[in-house]
ZATORDO-304620 format. One line per 8 residues: number of its first residue (from 1); their letters; for each residue x, y, z of C-alpha. Coordinates in steps of 0.05 Angstrom, whole numbers, plus 5000, padded with zeros to 4 digits. Layout:
NUM) a) X:Y:Z  ...
This chain:
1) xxxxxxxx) 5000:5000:5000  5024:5070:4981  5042:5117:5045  4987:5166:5059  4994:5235:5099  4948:5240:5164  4883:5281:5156  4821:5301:5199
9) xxxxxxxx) 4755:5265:5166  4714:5332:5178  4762:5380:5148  4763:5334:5088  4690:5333:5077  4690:5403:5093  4734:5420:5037  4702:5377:4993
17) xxxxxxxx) 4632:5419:5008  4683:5481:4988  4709:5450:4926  4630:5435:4902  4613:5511:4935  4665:5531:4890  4644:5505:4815  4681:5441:4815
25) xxxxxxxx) 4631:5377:4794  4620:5330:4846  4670:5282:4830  4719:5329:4837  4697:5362:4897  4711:5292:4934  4768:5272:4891  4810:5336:4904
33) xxxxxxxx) 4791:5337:4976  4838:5276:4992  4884:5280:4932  4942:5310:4972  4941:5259:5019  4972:5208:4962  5013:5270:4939  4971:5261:4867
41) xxxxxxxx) 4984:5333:4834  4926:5384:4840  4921:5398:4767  4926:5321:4749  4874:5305:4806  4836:5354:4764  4841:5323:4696  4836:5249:4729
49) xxxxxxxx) 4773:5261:4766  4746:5318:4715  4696:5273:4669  4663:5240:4724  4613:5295:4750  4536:5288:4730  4535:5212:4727  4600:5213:4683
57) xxxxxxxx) 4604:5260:4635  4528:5283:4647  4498:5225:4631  4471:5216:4695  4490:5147:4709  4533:5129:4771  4538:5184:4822  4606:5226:4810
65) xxxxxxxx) 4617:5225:4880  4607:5146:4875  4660:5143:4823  4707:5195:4863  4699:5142:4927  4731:5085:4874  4783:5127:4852  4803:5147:4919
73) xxxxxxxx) 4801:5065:4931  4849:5054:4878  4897:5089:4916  4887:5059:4983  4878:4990:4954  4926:4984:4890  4928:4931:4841  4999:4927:4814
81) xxxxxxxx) 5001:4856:4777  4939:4851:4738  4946:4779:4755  4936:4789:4825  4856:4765:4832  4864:4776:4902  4889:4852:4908  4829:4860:4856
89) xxxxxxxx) 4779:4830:4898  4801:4876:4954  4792:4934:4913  4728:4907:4891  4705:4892:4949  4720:4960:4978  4684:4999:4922  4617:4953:4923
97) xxxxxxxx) 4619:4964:5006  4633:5040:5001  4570:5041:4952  4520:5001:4994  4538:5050:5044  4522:5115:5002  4461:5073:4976  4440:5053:5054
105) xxxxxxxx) 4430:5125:5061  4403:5159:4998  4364:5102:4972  4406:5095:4903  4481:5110:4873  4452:5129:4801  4455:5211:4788  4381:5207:4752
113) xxxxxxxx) 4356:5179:4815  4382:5227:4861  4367:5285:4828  4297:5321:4823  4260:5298:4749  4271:5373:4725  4347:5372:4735  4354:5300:4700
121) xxxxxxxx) 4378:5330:4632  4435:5294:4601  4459:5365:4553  4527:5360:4555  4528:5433:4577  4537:5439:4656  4487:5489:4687  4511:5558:4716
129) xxxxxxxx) 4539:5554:4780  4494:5609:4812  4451:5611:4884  4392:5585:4851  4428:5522:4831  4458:5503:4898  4388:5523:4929  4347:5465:4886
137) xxxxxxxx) 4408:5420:4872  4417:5362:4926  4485:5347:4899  4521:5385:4957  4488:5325:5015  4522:5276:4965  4586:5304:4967  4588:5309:5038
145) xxxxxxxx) 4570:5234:5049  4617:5210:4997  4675:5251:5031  4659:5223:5098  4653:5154:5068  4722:5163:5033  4754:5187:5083  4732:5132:5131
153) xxxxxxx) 4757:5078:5076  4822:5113:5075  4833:5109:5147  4825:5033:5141  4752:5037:5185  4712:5002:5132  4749:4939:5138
């Protein structure tokens, strides 16, 4: 396993609830929030975890913060040898258990689902980051539970 700087949970999630506050997609609002801890490069944390928000790419299929959580797993459970079946199924494993969890509480991990009918639209286009759109949009609860979740899995509680 790759060494990993210490960090507070809370000040993680917090920052990722910044990063979203801020205009970055959900994916990377969770994704940059940890990605100094591996020492990843801000702007290549950017470009990595960039495509992800809205379902991936907008299509409003898996949760970006979902896919953020797996990325973040890849890290704290590497698969070097893509022989080793066993390193896979931990990283696997890790992903599906981090996913129940965010589907325990929200009900779902597909975008569609968790947003309200009128902000389904898959145009490729994001919407204006403005206080109308963070009033209606639920994205910012997400974030926040995918964070904690994260964060939690890169301590090594989830095990």
């Amino acid at each position: 396993m790759l060494t990993m700087k210490s960090f507070d949970i809370e000040e993680r999630v917090n920052q990722a609830v910044h990063n979203f506050e801020s205009g970055y997609n959900c994916a990377q609002s969770v994704f940059l929030a940890y990605s100094d801890v591996f020492e990843l490069d801000l702007e290549l944390a950017k470009k990595m975890s960039v495509s992800f928000g809205g379902g991936v790419g907008r299509m409003r299929e898996v949760c970006g913060t979902v896919n953020a959580m797996a990325m973040l797993a890849g890290f704290k459970y590497p698969v070097f040898d893509p022989l080793d079946q066993e390193a896979r199924a931990r990283n696997y494993g890790m992903v599906q258990k981090m996913a129940a969890l965010f589907k325990e509480k929200h009900g779902t991990i597909i975008c569609r689902s968790l947003l309200p009918p009128e902000e389904t639209s898959t145009n490729p286009s994001p919407s204006a980051r403005t206080q109308q759109y963070y009033a209606k949009r639920p994205c910012g609860k997400y974030v926040k539970e995918a964070a904690r979740i994260a964060g939690h899995m890169l301590k090594g509680e989830l095990e």
